[in-house]
N, C-alpha and C positions, 0 to 999 in steps of 0.2 A: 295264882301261878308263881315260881318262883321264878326269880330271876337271874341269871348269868350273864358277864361282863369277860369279854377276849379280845386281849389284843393280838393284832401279829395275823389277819384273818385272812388277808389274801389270799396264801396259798400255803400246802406244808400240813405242819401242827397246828394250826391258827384253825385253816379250813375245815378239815378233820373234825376237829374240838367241836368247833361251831355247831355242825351237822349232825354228829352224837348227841349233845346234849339235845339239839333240838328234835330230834326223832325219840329223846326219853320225854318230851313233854315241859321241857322249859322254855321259858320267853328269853326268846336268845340274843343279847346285842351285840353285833361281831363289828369290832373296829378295825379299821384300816386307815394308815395312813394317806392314800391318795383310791379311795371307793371308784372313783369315774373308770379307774384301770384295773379295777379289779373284775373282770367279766366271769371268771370262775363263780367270785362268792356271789356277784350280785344273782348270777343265775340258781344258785344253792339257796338264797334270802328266798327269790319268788316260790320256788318250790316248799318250803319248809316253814315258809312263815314267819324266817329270820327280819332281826332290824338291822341295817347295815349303819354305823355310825361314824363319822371320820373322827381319829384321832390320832397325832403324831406326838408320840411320849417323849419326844425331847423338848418338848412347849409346854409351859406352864398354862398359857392358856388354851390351847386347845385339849391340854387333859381337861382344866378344870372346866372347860366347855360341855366336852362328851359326859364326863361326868353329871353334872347338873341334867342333862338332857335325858340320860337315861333315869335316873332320878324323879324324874317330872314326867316319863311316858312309863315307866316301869313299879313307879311307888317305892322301890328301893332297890339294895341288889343283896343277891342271898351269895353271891359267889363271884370274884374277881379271878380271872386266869390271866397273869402277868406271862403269855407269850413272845411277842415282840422281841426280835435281839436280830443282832448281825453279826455277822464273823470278821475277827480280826488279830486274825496270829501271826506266827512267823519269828524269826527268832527275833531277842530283846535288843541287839546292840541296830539292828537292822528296821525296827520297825518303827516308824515316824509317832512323836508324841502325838500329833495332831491327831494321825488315826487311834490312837489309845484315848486319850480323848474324845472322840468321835463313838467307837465300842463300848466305852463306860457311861457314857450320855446315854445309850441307848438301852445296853443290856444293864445297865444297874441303875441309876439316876430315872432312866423311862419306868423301871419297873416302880424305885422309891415314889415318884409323883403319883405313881395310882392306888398307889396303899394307902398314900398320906391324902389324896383327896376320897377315897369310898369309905376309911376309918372312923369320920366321924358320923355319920347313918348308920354304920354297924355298932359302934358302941351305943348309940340311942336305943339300937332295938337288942340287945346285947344279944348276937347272935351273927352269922358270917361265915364265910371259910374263903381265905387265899390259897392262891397257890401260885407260886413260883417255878416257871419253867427255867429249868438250871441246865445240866449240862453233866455229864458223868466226867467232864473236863473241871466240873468247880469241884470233884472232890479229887482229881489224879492231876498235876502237872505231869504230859509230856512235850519234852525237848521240841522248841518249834512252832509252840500254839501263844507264848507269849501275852497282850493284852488279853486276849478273848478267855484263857484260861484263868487270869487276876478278874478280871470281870464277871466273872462266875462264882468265881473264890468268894468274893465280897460280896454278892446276891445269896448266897448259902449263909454266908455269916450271919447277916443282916434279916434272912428270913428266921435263924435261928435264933437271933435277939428279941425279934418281933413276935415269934410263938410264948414266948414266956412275960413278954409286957401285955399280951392282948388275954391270955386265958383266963385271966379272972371278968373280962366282958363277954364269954362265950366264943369268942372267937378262934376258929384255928385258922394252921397256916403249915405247907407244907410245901417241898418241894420234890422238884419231879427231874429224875437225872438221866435222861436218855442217853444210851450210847452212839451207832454213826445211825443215821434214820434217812429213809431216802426221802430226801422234801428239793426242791430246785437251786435249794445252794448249791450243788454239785452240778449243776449242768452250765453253772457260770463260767467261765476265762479265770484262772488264776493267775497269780501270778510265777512269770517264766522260772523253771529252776534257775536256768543260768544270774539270775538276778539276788541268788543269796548266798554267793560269794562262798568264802572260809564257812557256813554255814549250812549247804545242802544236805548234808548226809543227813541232821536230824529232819530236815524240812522231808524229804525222799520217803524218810522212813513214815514221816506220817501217814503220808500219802498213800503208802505202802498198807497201812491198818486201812484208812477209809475207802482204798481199791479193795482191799480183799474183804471187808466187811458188806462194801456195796453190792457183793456177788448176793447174797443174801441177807439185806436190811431187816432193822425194823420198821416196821410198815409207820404212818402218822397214828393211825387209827387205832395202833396200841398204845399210842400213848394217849390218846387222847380214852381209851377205857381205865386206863393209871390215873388221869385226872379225875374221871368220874369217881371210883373208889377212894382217891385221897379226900372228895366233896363229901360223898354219902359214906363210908365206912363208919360204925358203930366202936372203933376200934383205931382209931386214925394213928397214924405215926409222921415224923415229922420229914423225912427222906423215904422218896423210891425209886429205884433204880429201874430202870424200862430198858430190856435189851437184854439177850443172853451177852454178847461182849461187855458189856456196862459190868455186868453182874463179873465176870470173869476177870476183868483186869481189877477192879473191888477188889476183889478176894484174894487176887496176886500179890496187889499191893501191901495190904494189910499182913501179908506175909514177911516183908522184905521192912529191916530197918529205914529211915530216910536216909543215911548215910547208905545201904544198900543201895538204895533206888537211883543215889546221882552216881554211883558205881556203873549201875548196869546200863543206867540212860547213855552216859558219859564212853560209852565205849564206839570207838573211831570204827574200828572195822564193820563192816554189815554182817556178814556172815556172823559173827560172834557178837554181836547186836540180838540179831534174831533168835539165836542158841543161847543167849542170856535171858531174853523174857518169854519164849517160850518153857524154862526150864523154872521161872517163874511164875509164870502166868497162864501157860498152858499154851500148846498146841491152835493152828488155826485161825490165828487173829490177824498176822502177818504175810503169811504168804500158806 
């Protein structure tokens, strides 16, 4: 039976994952950072035949824990899904290193210790596939998302350096770029407009995209059928974009110089904020 390794499984794209895979027939070990509170997954594990394993990717040893464990109950692992990440944006002048610190531990650093510990039983058996859950934020800066956007940036890079060091062992690697997805970071407390000063208009506007994209999300469940096809495809590629918006501002962007894009970002007014990237980007994303 093959095996699959997720982090991030509480709840979201983590849970999602888990449960696909495990209803295609794979021996699924879904990691969580704190299991005893996760009652969603533990109850998904008993139905489906899941292994629930704790792990917190900012620990060297509790990866290299989980690791070992799934290793020693599983005989190896055919597939690593680097989910796990947290948000943390906001503009740059305003947003505490500690917390960028805190974002880069988790969504890049947490993903680098799982690669780097399941890498050497994949090269043994020269054979694997990663995957990186990214962000369609690690391929667009917008105005606002600050650490979490660099944080992503640098998981895209890094999965990109690692596709070309690893495929002479069989091994792929690919990442997965969701646009806004309904999972329970939205249902959190953010933080007050009033608290980003000289700064709100781009913070507004974001909020702006992931209000009016939450009218009709991507579900987790599609992205966790992206994941599957990034595993099993006969045809792999190294980026996939999950989400018609993901797909849609892609394709804006790529139209617009980068000297464009800090043009059109860069623009004070709302009104003509919005009449600039719908005029590049398309209708419908905004309001």
């Amino acid at each position: 039976m093959r095996t699959i390794l997720i982090t991030g499984c509480s709840s979201g794209i983590g849970l999602a994952t888990a449960r696909h895979f495990a209803r295609k027939g794979w021996k699924v070990f879904a990691g969580a950072r704190t299991p005893a509170t996760a009652n969603e997954l533990r109850d998904a594990a008993s139905e489906l035949g899941m292994a629930v394993v704790q792990v917190d990717v900012t620990s060297d040893e509790s990866v290299g824990a989980c690791v070992a464990q799934v290793l020693q109950r599983g005989g190896h692992v055919d597939a690593l899904v680097n989910n796990a990440g947290i948000g943390g944006g906001g503009p740059l002048e305003l947003a505490s290193l500690a917390r960028g610190h805190e974002t880069f531990e988790t969504n890049y650093f947490g993903a680098v210790r799982m690669m780097q510990a399941v890498l050497p039983s994949m090269r043994e058996r020269k054979s694997g596939a990663i995957v990186n859950v990214t962000s369609l934020a690690g391929r667009v800066a917008l105005a606002g998302h600050g650490h979490y956007a660099a944080s992503k940036w640098a998981l895209e890079a890094a999965s990109e350096c690692l596709a070309s060091e690893v495929k002479p062992f069989g091994i792929r690697v690919a990442t997965i770029e969701p646009g806004v997805v309904l999972t329970p970071i939205f249902s959190k407390s953010s933080t007050p407009l009033t608290e980003y000063g000289a700064y709100q208009a781009p913070v507004r506007r974001l909020w702006a995209l992931f209000g009016k994209q939450l009218q009709k999300p991507t579900q987790p469940g599609d992205v966790a059928e992206a994941i599957e096809h990034a595993v099993e495809t006969k045809e792999p590629k190294l980026r996939y974009l999950v989400g018609s918006d993901a797909k849609a501002v892609m394709a804006g962007r790529a139209k617009l110089t980068d000297e464009e894009w800090v043009v059109v970002q860069g623009v004070t007014d709302d009104e003509e904020y919005f009449a600039g990237m719908e005029k590049s980007i398309g209708g419908g994303l905004f309001r």
